[in-house]
C-alpha positions in Angstrom: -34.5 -240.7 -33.3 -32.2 -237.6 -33.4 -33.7 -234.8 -36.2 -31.9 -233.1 -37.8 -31.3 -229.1 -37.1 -31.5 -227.1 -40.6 -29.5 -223.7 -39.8 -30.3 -221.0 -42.0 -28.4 -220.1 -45.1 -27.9 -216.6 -46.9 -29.1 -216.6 -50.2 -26.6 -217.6 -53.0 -28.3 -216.6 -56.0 -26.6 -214.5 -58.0 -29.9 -212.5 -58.8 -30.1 -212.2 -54.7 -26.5 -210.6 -54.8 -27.1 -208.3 -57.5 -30.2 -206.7 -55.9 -28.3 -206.8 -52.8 -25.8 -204.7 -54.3 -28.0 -202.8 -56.4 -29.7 -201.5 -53.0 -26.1 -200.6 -51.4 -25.5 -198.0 -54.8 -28.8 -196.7 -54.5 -28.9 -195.9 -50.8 -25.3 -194.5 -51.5 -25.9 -192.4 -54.3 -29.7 -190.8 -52.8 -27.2 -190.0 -50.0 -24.9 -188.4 -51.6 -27.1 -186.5 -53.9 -28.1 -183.7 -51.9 -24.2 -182.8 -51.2 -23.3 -182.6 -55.0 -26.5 -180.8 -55.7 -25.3 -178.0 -53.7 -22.1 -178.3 -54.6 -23.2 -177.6 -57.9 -25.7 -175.0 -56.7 -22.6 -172.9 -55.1 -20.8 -173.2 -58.2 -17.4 -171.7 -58.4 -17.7 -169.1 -55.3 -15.0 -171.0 -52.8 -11.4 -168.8 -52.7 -8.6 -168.2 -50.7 -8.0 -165.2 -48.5 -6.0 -164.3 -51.4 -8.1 -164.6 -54.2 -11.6 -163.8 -52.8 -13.4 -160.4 -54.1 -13.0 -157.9 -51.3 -16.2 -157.1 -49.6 -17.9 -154.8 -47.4 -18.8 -157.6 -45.1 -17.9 -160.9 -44.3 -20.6 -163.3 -42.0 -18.9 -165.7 -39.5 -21.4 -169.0 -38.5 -21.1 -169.4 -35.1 -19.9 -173.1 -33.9 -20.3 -173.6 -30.4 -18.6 -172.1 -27.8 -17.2 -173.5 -24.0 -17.6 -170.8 -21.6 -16.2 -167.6 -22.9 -14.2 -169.4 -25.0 -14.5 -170.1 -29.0 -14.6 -174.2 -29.3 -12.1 -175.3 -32.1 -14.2 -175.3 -35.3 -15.2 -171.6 -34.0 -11.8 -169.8 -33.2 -10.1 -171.4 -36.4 -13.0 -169.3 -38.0 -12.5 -166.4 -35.9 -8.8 -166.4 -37.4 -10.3 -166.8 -41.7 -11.8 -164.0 -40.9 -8.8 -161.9 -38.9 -6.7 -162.8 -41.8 -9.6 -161.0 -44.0 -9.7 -157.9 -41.9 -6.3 -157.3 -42.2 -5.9 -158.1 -45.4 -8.4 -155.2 -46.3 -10.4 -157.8 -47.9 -13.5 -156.6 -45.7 -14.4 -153.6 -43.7 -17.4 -155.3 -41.2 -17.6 -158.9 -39.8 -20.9 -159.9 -39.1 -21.0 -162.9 -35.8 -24.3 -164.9 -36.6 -24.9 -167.3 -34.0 -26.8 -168.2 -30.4 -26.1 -165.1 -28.6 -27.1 -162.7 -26.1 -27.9 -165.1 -23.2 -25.7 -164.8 -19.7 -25.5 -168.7 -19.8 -24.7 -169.3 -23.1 -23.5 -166.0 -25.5 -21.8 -167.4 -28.6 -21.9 -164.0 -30.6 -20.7 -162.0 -27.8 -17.7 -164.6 -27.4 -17.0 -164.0 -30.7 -16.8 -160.1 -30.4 -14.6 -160.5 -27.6 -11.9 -162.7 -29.7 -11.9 -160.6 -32.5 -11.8 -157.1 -30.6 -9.0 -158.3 -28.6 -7.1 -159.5 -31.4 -7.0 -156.0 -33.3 -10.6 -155.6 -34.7 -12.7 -152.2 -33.7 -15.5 -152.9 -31.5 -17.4 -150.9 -34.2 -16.5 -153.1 -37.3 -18.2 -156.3 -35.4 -21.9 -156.8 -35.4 -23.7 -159.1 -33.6 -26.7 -161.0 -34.6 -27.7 -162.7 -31.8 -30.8 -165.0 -33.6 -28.4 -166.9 -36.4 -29.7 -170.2 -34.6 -29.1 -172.5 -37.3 -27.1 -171.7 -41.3 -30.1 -170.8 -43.1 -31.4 -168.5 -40.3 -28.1 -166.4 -40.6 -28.0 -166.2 -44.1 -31.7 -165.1 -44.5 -31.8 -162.4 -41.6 -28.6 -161.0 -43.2 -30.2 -160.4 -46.2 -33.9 -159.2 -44.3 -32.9 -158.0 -41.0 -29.5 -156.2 -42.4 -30.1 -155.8 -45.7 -26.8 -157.4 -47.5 -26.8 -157.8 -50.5 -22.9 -158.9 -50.8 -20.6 -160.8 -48.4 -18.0 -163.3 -48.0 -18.9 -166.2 -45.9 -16.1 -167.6 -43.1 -16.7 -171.7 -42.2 -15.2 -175.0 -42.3 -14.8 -176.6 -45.7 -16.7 -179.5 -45.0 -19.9 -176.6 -44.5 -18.7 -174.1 -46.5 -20.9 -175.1 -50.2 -23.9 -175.5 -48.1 -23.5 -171.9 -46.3 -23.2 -170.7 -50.1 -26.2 -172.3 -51.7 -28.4 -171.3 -48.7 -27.2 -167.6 -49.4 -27.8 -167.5 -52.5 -31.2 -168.7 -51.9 -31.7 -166.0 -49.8 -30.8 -163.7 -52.2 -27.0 -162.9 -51.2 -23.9 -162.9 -53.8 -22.1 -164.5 -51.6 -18.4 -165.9 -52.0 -16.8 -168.2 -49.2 -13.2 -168.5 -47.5 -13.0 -171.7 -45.8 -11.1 -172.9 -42.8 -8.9 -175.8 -44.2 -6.4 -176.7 -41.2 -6.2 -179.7 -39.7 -4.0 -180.4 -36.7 -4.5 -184.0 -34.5 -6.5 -181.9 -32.1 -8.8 -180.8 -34.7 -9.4 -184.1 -36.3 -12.3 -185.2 -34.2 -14.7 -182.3 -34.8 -13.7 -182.0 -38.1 -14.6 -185.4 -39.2 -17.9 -185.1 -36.6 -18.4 -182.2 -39.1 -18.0 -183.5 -42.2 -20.3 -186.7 -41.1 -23.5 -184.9 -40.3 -23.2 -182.7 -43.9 -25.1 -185.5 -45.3 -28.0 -185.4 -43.1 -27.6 -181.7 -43.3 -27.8 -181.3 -47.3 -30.6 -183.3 -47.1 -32.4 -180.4 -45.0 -30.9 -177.3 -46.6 -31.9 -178.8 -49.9 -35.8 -178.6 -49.1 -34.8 -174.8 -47.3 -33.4 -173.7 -50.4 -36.7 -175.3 -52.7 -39.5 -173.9 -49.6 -37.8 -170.6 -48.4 -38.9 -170.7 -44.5 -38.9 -167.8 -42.7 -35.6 -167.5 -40.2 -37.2 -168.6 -36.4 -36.8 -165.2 -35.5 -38.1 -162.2 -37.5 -37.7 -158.6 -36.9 -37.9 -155.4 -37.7 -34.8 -154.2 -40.6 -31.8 -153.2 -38.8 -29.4 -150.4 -39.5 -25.8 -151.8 -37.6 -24.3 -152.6 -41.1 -24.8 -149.3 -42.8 -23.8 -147.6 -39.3 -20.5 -149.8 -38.9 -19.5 -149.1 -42.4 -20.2 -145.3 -41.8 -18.4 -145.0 -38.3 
């Protein structure tokens, strides 16, 4: 005698489907949580080239570079902050990134675009130790002492970069990179993907304060670039 095979079933109870969906808002929103918080935290300091208060200096993140080139997400930075300089909007750009190694120099790839697009050598300094966003923004404010700055990124990163200055102590407003071409869609959604994860991080940075991964003595470049 044949028995009968019993597949399984989902459940079908509406409580089941309520706490089902329940769960899917819940995970949803404690995702999306740490991104509005810090949008909230920037508050209103995102402007156009246009509109942003001029300042001394403006801080470029670095992005990743291929060779001695800038990669995409980097050298449409490069040009925010171009458009800055020659708008007089700022006098010194700050590169922050992975630098000073003969395999892999993101900050001195950046120096090279920007001096051979018009900028003095003098009016770009390096830090070489801006290994992640929160490491740039607090050795600007330790190691070079700003106090004020504009901040040069992607949109999709910009808020963070803000609230993670201001935690560091900089008044800090932000010009964002906001084109999109077909060629650009791929790192830019990439980009935009991973800010979850990373609000998640820079929210306990901004509540803990860490020290930057490297630490140093203050440095004077700022004040000399804005002297020369």
């Amino acid at each position: 005698m044949d028995v009968p095979i019993r597949r399984p079933t989902l459940p079908r109870s509406r409580r089941a489907q309520r706490r089902g969906y329940q769960a899917v808002v819940l995970l949803t929103v404690a995702g999306l949580a740490p991104v509005t918080g810090l949008h909230l935290y920037a508050g209103d300091r995102v402007r156009s080239v246009e509109r942003v208060p001029a300042r001394d200096v403006t801080m470029v993140l670095g992005a990743g570079v291929r060779g001695d080139r800038p990669s995409d997400l980097l050298a449409r930075r490069l040009d925010v902050a171009l458009r800055l300089y020659r708008a007089g909007k700022t006098r010194v750009i700050l590169v922050s990134g992975d630098g000073g190694d003969n395999r892999y120099d993101e900050t001195g790839v950046m120096r090279r675009y920007l001096v051979e697009r018009g900028v003095p050598d003098k009016r770009v300094v390096s830090d070489d130790s801006g290994f992640s966003t929160w490491d740039s923004c607090a050795r600007a404010k330790r190691i070079y002492g700003i106090e004020r700055m504009i901040v040069v990124t992607q949109s999709f990163h910009l808020r963070r970069a803000l609230a993670l200055c201001k935690a560091a102590g900089i008044d800090a407003y932000g010009v964002p990179d906001r084109s999109l071409t077909w060629g650009h869609i791929g790192p830019t959604v990439y980009g935009t993907g991973r800010e979850v994860l990373a609000a998640i991080k820079a929210t306990g940075t901004i509540v803990f304060k860490p020290d930057p991964r490297v630490t140093g003595r203050p440095s004077d470049a700022i004040r000399r670039a804005l002297e020369d």
